[in-house]
C-alpha positions as CSV (number, residue, x, y, z in Angstrom):
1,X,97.3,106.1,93.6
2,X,98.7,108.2,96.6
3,X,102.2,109.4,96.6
4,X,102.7,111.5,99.7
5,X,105.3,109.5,101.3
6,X,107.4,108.9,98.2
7,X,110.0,111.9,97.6
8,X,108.8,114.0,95.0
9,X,112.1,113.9,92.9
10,X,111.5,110.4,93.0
11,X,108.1,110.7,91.1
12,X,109.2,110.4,87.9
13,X,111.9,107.4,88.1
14,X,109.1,105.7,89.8
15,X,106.7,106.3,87.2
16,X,109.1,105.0,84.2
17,X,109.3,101.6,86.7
18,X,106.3,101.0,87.1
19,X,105.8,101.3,83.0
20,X,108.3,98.6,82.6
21,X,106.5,96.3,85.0
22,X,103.6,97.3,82.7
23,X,104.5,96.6,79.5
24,X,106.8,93.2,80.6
25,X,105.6,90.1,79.4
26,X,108.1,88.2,81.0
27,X,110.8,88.6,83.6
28,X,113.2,88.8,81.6
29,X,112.0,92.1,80.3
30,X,112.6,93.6,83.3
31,X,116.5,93.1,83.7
32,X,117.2,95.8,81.3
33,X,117.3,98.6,82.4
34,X,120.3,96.8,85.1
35,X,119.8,99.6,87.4
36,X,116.5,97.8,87.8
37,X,118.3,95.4,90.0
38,X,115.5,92.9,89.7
39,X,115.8,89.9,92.3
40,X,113.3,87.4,93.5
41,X,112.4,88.2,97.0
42,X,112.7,85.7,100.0
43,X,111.4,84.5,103.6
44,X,107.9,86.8,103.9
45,X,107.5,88.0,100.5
46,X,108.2,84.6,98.5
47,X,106.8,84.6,95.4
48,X,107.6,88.4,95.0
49,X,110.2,90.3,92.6
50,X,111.6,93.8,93.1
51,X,112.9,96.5,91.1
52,X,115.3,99.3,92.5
53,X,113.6,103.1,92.3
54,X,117.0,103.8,94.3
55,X,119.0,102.9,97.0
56,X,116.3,103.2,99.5
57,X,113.1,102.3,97.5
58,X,111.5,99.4,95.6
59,X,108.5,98.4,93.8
60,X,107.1,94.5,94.7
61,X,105.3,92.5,92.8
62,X,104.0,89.3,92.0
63,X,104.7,88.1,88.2
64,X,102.3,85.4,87.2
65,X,102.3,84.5,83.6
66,X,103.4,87.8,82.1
67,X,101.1,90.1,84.6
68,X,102.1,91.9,87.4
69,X,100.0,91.6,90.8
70,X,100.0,93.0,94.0
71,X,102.1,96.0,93.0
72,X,103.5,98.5,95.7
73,X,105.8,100.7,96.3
74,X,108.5,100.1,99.4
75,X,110.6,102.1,101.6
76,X,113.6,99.0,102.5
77,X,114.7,101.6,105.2
C-alpha cells in the first residue's frame, strides 16, 4: 500500500502495528503492547477499534470474529 503521507520514521512502528492486528485472534491480543492504546471507536466510525502509531496517528479497523477489516491508517490531526 502507499505510504507517502505517513512520516517516514513512522514506517516502521506502523509496520509492527499493523503485524499485531495481523496475527490477533481476538481483541484482547491487541491490548498488549499498552502503548497500543486500543479503544472502540464512537459516533461515525461505530463498530471500529484503533490502535495508537503515536500521538497523532492511528490505524482503524473493524474486528469481526478474530479478522481484521477495513484497515487504514489515520491522521487524528
Amino acid at each position: 500500500g502507499k505510504t507517502k503521507s505517513l512520516p517516514s520514521v513512522l514506517i516502521r512502528r506502523a509496520i509492527r502495528r499493523l503485524e499485531y492486528i495481523h496475527f490477533a485472534t481476538s481483541l484482547n491480543d491487541l491490548k498488549v503492547p499498552p502503548s497500543n492504546r486500543l479503544h472502540a471507536l464512537k459516533e461515525d466510525r461505530e463498530g471500529q477499534y484503533s490502535i495508537s502509531i503515536n500521538d497523532q496517528w492511528r490505524i482503524c479497523f473493524r474486528f469481526i470474529e478474530g479478522d481484521a477489516y477495513d484497515v487504514e491508517i489515520t491522521d487524528y490531526h
